[in-house]
TORFI-668628 format. One record per residue: x, y, z of N, C-alpha, C in turn. Coordinates in steps of 0.1 Angstrom, whole numbers, plus 5000, padded with zeros to 4 digits. Layout:
XYZXYZXYZ ...
//
This chain:
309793281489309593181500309893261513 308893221519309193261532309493181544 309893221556309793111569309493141578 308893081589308393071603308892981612 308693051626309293001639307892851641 308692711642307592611644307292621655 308592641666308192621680309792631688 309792681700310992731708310992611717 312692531717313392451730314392531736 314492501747315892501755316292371763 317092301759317792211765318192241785 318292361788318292421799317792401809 315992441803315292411814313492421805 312692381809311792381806310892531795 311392561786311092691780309392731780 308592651785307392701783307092771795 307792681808306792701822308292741831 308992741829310592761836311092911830 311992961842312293081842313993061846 315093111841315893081850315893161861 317393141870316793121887316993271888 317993321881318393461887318193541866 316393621871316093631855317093781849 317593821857318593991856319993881854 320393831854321793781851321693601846 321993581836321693421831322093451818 322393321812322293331797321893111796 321093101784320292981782320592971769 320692871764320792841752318792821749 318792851733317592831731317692801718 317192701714316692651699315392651692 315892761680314292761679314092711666 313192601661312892541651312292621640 312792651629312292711616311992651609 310592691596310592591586310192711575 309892641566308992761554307292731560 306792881557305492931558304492801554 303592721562302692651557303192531558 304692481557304992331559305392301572 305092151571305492081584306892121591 307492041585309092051585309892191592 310692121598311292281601312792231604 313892301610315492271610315592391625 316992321629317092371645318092501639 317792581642318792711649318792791663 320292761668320792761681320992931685 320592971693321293101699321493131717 322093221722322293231733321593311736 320693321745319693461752320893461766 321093611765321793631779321893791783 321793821795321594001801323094061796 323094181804324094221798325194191814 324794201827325094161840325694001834 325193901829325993761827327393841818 327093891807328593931804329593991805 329394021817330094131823330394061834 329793961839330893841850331693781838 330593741824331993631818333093711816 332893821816334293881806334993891819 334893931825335693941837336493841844 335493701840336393571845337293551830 336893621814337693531809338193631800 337793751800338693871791337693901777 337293771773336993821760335493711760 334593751754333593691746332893691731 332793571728332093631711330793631713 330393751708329093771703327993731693 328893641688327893601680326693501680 325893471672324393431678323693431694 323793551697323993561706322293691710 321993691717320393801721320893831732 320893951734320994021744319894111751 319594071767317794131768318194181782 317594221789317994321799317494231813 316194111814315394041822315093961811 314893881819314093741811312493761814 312393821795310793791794310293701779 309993601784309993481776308893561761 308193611761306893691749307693771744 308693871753309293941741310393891738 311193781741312193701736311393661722 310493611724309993541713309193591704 308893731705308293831695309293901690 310493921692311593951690312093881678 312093731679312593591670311693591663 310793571661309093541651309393661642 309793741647309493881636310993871627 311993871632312993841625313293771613 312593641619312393501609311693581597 310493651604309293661591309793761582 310793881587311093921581312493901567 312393771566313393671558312593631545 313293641536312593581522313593541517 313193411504314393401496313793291486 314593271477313993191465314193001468 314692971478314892821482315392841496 314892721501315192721518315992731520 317792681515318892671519319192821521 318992921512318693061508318093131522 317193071523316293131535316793071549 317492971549317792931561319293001564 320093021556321293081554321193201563 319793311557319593421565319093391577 318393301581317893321595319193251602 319993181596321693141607321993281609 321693411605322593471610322093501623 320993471628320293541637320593421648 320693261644321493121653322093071643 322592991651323392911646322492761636 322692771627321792671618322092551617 321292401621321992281625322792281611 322692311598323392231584324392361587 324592481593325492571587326692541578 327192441584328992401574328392301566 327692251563327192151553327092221541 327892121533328192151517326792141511 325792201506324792221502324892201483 326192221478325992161470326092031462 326491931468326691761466325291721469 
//
């Protein structure tokens, strides 16, 4: 089984036609909806796109940051953000979605992540 990116949100700001304001320093939450190859369906996984300039104010206001699900890009350019993600995803296989979705959480955060999958 394989999976694919359905389609990219950000709660943020408009992800198709919006840029943030200052594109060298920002970080945006972005959700990008996965499903398996061919079907409708897809499940939210969350990550942070952010330069390396935003981390380097946060750390500075707060000492420490986690890195995890987290992209790190140098400018905001929304095609290679997202050919970056697409390729990731596709490079994912596994014998059942939970399987396959498991590996693309490592790349966001996956809406079921702590859900007991087996009840």
């Amino acid at each position: 089984m394989r999976a694919e990116v359905k389609y990219f949100h950000s709660p943020d700001f408009d992800w198709e036609s919006q840029t943030p304001d200052n594109p060298k320093c920002f970080e945006v939450l972005l959700q990008v909806f996965v499903g398996p190859v061919g079907e409708d369906n897809s499940e939210s996984f969350d990550l942070l796109i952010c330069t390396p300039s935003f981390l380097e104010r946060e750390a500075a206001d707060s000492g420490v940051i986690d890195g995890h699900h987290r992209i790190i890009v140098s400018s905001f350019n929304r095609d290679r953000i997202e050919s970056y993600i697409r390729q990731r995803v596709r490079a994912v296989d596994g014998p059942t979605w939970v399987e396959l979705a498991t590996k693309v959480g490592r790349l966001g955060r996956w809406e079921f992540e702590d859900y007991d999958h087996q009840n």
